[in-house]
C-alpha positions as CSV (number, residue, x, y, z in Angstrom):
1,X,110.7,85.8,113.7
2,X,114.0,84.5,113.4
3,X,112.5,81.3,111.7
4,X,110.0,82.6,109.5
5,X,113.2,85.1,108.1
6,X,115.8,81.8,108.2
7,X,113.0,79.7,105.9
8,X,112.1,82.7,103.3
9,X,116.2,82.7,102.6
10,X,116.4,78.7,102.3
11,X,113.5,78.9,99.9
12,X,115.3,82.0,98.2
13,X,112.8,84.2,99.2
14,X,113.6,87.9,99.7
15,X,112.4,89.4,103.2
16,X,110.9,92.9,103.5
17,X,110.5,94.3,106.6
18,X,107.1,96.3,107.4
19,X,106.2,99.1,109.6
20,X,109.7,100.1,110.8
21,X,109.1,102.9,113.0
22,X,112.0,103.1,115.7
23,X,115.8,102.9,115.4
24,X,116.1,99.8,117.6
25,X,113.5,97.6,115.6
26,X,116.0,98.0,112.4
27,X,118.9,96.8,114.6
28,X,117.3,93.8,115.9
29,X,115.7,93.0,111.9
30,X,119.0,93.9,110.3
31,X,120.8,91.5,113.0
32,X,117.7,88.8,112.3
33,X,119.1,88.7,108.4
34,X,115.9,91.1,106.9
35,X,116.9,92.0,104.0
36,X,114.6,95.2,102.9
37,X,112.4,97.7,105.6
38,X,110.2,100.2,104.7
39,X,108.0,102.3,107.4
40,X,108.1,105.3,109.0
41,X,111.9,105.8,110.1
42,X,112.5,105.9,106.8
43,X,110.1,108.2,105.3
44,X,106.2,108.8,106.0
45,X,104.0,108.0,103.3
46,X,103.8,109.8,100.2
47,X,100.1,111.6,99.1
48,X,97.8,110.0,97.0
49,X,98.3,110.7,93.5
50,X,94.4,110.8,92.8
């Protein structure tokens, strides 16, 4: 994982995080260098507007 996140920021490429659900898998993506997270520990998904 580290790897795949260190390539995406020497090609400039932004790295989003999916499927956060716990505390402890932010810590060790935030220490990794991720730079966005979305997923559960953040908020549960929103309806469907249709």
């Amino acid at each position: 994982m580290r790897h795949t996140i260190s390539l995406c920021h020497d090609l400039n490429i932004t790295v989003i995080a999916e499927g956060i659900e716990t505390e402890m898998q932010y810590v060790r993506l935030s220490r990794l260098g991720c730079d966005l997270g979305q997923g559960f520990l953040f908020a549960e998904p929103a309806p469907s507007p249709l």
